[in-house]
N, C-alpha and C positions, 0 to 999 in steps of 0.2 A: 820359247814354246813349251807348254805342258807336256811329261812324259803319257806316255798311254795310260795311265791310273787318273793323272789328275784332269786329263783332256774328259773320258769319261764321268768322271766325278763333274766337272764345270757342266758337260751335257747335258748332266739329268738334272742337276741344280738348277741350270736354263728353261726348264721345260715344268719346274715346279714338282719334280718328284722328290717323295720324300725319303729318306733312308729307309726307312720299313717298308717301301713301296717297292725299293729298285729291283729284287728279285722278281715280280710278278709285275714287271713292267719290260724287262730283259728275258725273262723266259715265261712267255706268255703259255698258262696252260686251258685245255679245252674242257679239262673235268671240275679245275678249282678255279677259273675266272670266269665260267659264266652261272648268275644267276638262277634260284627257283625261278621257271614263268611264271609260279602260280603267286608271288609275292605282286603282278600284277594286276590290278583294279580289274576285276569282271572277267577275269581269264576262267574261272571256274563254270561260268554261265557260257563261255563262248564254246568253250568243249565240248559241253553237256549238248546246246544247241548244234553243235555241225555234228554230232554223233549221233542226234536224233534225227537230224536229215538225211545222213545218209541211211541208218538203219531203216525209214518210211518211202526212202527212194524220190525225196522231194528233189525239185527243179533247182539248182543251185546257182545262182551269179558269180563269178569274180571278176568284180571292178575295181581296174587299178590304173595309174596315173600312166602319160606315155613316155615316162623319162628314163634315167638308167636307175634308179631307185624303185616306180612303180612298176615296171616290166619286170625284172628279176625276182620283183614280191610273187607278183603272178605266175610266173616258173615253178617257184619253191610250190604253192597251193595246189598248181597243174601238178607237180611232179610226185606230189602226196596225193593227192585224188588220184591220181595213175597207179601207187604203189598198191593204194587197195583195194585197186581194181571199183572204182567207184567210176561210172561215164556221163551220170544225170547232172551234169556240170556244163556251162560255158563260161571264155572270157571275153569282157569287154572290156576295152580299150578304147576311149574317147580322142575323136578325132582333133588336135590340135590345132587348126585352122577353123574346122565347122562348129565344133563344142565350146572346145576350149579346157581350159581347167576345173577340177568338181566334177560333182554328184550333179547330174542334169534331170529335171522334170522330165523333159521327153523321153531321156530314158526310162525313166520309174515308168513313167503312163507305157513305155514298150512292155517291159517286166509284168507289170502286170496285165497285161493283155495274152503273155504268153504260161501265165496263170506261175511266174517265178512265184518260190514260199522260204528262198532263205537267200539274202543279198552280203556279199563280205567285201568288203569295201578295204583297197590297199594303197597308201598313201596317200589319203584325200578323204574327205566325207568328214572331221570336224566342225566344219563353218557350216556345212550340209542340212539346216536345223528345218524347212518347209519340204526339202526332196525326203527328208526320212519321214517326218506327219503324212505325207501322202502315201507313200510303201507302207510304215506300218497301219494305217489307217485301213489300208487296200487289201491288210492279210499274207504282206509279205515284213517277215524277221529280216530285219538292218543291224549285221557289224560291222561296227567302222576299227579300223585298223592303220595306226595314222601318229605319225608324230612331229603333225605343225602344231601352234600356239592353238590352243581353244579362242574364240573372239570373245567379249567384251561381253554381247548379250546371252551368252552362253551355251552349253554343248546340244548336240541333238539331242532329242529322247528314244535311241536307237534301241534295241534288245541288248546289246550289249557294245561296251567301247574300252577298247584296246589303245592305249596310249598316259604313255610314264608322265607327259605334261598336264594332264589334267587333275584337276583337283582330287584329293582325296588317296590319289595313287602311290602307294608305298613302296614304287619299283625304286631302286637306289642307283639305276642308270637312267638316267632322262634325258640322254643327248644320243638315242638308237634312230637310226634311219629307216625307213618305211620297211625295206625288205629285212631287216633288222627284227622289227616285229613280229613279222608274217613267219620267220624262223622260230623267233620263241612260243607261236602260237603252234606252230608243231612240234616243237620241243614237247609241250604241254599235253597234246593230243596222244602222240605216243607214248608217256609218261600215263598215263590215263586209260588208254586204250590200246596199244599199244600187242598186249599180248592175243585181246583177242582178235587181232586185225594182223596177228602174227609176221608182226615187223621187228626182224633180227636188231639185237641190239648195236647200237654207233651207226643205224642206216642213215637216221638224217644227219651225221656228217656232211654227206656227198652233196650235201644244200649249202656247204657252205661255201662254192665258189661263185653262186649268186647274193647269195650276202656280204661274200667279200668284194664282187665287183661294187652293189650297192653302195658300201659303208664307205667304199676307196672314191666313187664319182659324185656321192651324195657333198663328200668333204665334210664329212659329222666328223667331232675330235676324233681320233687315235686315240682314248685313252678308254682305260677300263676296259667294258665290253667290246667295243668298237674295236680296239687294238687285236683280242680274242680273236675278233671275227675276220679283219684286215691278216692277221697274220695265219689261221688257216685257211680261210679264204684263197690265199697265194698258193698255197701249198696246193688245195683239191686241184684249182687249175692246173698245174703245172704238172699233174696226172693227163689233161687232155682226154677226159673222159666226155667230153659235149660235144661234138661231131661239128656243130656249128662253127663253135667258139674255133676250135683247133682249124676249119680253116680261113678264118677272120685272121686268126694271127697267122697262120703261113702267109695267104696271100698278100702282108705286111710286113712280111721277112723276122717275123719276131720267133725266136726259137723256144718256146710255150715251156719246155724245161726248164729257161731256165727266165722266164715270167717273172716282170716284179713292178711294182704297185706304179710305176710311170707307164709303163704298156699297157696297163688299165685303163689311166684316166687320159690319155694321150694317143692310144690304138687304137681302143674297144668303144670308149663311152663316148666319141664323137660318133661313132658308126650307128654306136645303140639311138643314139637321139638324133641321128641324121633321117631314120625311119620318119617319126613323127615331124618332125621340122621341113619336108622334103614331100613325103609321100603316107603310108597308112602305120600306124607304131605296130600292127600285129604283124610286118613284114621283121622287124625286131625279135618279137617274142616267137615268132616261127625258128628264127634262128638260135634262138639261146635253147628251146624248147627242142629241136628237132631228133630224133632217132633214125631217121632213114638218110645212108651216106648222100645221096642223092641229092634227096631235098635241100639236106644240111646244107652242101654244097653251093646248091640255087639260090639259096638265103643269103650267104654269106657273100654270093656273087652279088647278088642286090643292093644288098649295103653296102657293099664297096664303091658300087657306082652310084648308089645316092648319097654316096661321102664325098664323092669325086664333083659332081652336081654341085653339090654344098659348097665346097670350096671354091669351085669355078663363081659362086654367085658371090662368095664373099669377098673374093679377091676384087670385084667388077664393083661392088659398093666400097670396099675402101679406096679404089680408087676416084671413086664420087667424094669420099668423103674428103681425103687429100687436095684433092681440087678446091670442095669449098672452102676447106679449110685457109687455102694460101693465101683465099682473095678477103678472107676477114681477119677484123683484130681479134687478138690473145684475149680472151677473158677467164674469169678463174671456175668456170662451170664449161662447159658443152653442151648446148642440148641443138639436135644434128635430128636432121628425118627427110623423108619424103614420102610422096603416099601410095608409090607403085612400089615399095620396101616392105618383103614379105615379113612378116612380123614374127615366124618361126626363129629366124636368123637374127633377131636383134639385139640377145643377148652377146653374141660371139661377136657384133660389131662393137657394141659396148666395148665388150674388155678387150678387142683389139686399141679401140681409141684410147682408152686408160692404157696400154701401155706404151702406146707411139706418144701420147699430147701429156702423160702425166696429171691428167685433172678430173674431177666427178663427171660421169657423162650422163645425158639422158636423150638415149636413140627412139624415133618413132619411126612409124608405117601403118600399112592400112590393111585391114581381111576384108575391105571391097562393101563392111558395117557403116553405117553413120558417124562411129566413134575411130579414131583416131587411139594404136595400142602403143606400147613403148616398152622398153626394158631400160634400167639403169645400172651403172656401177660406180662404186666410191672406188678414191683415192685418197691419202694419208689422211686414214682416220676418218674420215666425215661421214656422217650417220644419216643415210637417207632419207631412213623412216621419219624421224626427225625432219628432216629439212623439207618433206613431202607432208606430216602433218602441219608447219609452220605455215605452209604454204594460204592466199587467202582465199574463202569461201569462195570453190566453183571453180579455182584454178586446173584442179582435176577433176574429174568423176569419181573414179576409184584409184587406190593402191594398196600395194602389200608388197612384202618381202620383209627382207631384216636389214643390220646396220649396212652392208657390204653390197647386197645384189637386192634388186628390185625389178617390178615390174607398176605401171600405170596408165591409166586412159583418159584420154583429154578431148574435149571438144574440137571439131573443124575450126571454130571461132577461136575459141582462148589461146589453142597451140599458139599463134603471133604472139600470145604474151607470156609465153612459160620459162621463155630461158631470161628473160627481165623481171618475171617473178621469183623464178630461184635466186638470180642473182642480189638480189636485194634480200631476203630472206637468209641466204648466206653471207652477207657481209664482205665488206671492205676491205673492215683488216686483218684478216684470216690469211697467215703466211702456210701455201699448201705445199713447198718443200721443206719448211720446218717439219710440218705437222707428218710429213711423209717417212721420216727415218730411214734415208734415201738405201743407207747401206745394209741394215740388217746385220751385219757380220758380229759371229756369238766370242770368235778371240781375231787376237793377230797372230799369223806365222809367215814360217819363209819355205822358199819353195824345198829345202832340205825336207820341209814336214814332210812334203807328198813322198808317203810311202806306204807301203802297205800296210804294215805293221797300224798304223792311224788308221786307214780306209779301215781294215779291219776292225778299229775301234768304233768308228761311225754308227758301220752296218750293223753293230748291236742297237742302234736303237730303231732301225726300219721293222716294219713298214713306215715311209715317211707318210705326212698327210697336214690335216687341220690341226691344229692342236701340238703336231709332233713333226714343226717344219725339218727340212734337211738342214744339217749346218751349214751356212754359211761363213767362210775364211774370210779375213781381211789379208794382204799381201801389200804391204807398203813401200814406196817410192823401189820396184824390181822394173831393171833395165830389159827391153824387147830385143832378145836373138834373133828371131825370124818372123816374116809378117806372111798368109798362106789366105788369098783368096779361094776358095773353092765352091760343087756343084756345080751343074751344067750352066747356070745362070751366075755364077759368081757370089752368090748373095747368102756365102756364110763363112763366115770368120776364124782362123785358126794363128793363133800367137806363140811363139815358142820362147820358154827362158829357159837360160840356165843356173842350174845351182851349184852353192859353193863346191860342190864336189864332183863338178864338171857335168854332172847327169841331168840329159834334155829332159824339159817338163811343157809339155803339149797344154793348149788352153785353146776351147775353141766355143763358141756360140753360132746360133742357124737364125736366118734369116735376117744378120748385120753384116755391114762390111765394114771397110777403114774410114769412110765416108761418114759411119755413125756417130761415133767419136770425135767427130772434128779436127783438130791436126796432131792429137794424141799419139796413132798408131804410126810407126817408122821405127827400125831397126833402129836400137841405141837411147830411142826415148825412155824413161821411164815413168813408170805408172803404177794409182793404187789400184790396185785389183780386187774387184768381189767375187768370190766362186766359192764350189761344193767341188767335191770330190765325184770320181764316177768311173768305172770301168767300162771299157768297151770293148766289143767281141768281134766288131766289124770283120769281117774276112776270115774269119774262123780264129785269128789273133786277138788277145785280151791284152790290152793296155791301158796302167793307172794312168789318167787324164785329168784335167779341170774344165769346168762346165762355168762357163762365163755367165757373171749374175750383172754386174754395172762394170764399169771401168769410170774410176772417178779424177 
């Protein structure tokens, strides 16, 4: 085992940092790692433009997407129009079963009917290129604020657009997440404006525990700005200054003090997109948004139980899917649906099935359309985009997404031939636990390592995330001291060794038992171990643990 210097040293190597980097990737600072806004394309025109709306008292939009990236944009924007006392504003928030994703005609043709003169658009409205000809044609200014791919035939011709991927943009972070932007776009305003709108200096700090939720659920790397905004981001939370937030995490037993970037993406950001997936997303941005203890309250009651909903439905589909799954053959794709499967939830059945079956999935259901929706996800390695463009003339309608996650729509007709179309398209000989690099683990140690002294080494590089996975351990051929079903249901896993120095070392994973593993788990076997390190507080007691990743 590496002592503490060189464990560190292997870490950052692992993660492609470079010596000149490692201080301002270890001690992330708010004054010297982030960015001028104004280094980015058309920021100069967006400012000028919301500074003359609000000084003429025009009608203002913000439209932003229903996810936990596009809500939190719309928070920051609410929470700045609120600072300066500016009320000639609404948000909208496109319903996710009725809209859909995007900039919508109908809504433009509402907008302008209610004579809207300035539209800002928050994680969406790039591909947007007929919804903005008709706004601006109509007399209403279009900013788009957005950092997916531009398409192919090219960007709107909006009043101004905000985003590091499009051509010409000299921004040197290009991997910001929606709410990402909508920060540096007030970064820029108050920079600008700033005094005579008489906003005390460091106030948009307090925005950044929406851009840290964002940047943490979004899953944009960790690095550069991202890591900035991930790493105060944790911090403003953990003040509990959003009334909402603070009781999202009590009512999930999380103690908000001492908040870290897995109670984000694993408490909060199911709850935030259980809104849109379940019921209306501005039941979402009421609670991130909220000032009155009351309301807060009522929000955060709500989301809990459209989280609870959520889960109740997903459980009741993986059990459909288990079912179909036993009575067919292994193939090296999945593609799995039926047409009363709300299509909000497809993606979380997706990557449940990628981690129970191990292979690229593609889940459909229906919004009640003609068209037949879907979500996908890869497994080791295989690139959907890719394997959804190979696909032949007409076997989809649409798609989009990236290598990893997707989404696509398919006729009533062809769906019978979609999982024989992938299948062929992907090939024969394509081994997907080669290609899968089943264990991930960055060294090997033995259970002597788990000490603090290392955890301590670790947690210098969190916030974990995209880009900046947790370490994974390798643990080789260690004999099992104790084997611990636990939960009311039995159905989570806890394994005890010991090490050379006689000291018990706890390892535990949720929602497996000894049944998972096959005839692995028994006092006395031994086994390779993949796990992370992790402290737990349960009971008011903090104990160093391992957090089970495979058992191989």
């Amino acid at each position: 085992m590496p002592n503490e210097i060189e464990l560190l040293d292997l870490l950052l190597k692992n993660r492609g940092i470079k010596t000149e980097d490692r201080d301002k990737f270890l001690n992330p600072s708010y004054e010297e790692g982030l960015y001028d806004p104004f280094f980015m394309k058309d920021m100069e025109r967006a400012v000028v433009r919301i500074f003359e709306a609000t000084e003429a008292k025009e009608k203002i939009v913000v439209y932003s997407d229903y996810d936990c990236d596009g809500i939190p944009a719309a928070v920051i924007m609410h929470d700045f129009f609120t600072k300066i006392g500016y009320t000639n504003f609404t948000i909208y928030i496109p319903d996710r079963h009725d809209e859909g994703y995007g900039l919508h005609m109908d809504a433009i043709k509402k907008f302008i009917d209610d004579e809207v003169k300035l539209l800002i658009t928050f994680d969406l409205g790039i591909t947007a290129i007929e919804e903005v000809v008709e706004a601006q044609a109509s007399g209403i200014d279009v900013i788009i604020t957005d950092h997916h791919l531009p398409v192919q035939m090219g960007i709107p011709n909006a009043y101004a657009i905000l985003n590091p991927k499009q051509e010409g943009c000299k921004y040197p972070d290009k991997m910001l997440c929606g709410a990402g932007i909508a920060f540096k776009l007030i970064q820029a305003l108050i920079a600008k404006y700033g005094e005579y709108w008489e906003i005390n200096t460091g106030w948009e700090k307090w925005l950044l525990d929406m851009v840290g939720v964002a940047t943490l659920a979004d899953q944009v790397p960790l690095l550069d700005e991202n890591r900035v905004f991930a790493h105060y981001g944790l911090k403003v939370l953990q003040k509990g200054k959003r009334l909402g937030l603070t009781e999202i995490f009590k009512k999930a037993g999380v103690d908000i003090t001492k908040l870290g970037e897995e109670d984000v993406t694993f408490t909060l950001a199911p709850r935030i997109n259980a809104a849109s997936r379940m019921a209306d997303p501005m039941m979402a941005f009421e609670a991130l948004s909220a000032t009155d203890p009351v309301l807060a309250k009522a929000a955060a009651d709500n989301l809990s139980k459209i989280n609870d909903d959520r889960k109740i439905m997903v459980a009741h589909m993986m059990k459909e899917v288990k079912k179909t799954m036993s009575k067919r053959e292994e193939k090296k794709v999945i593609v799995i649906g039926n047409p009363l499967w709300r299509i909000g939830v497809l993606g979380i059945i997706a990557s449940k099935i990628v981690e129970e079956y191990k292979r690229p999935v593609f889940v459909w259901g229906s919004d009640g359309s003609n068209v037949l929706k879907g979500s996908c996800r890869s497994y080791g390695g295989v690139n959907l985009v890719e394997l959804m463009t190979a696909l032949p003339e007409n076997s989809v309608l649409e798609f989009g997404g990236h290598a990893g996650a997707g989404g696509f729509a398919v006729s009533h007709e062809e769906i019978h031939f979609l999982e024989e179309r992938i299948l062929k398209v992907y090939g024969e000989d394509r081994d997907i636990e080669e290609e899968a690099h089943e264990d991930g683990a960055e060294v090997t140690i033995g259970m002597d390592d788990v000490t603090n002294i290392n955890y301590n080494v670790i947690e210098r590089l969190a916030p974990y995330g995209a880009g900046n996975p947790k370490p994974k351990f390798l643990f080789k051929d260690v004999p099992i001291a104790a084997v611990k079903e636990f939960g009311k249901e039995k159905n989570h896993l806890e394994l005890s060794f010991l090490s050379g120095k006689g000291k018990i070392v706890k390892a535990i994973i949720f929602f497996k038992n000894k049944e998972s593993y096959g005839n692995k788990i028994a006092v006395g076997e031994r086994i390779n171990l993949v796990a992370s390190f992790e402290k737990s507080t349960f009971g008011g007691r903090t104990e160093l643990r391992l957090r089970i990743i495979d058992i191989l």
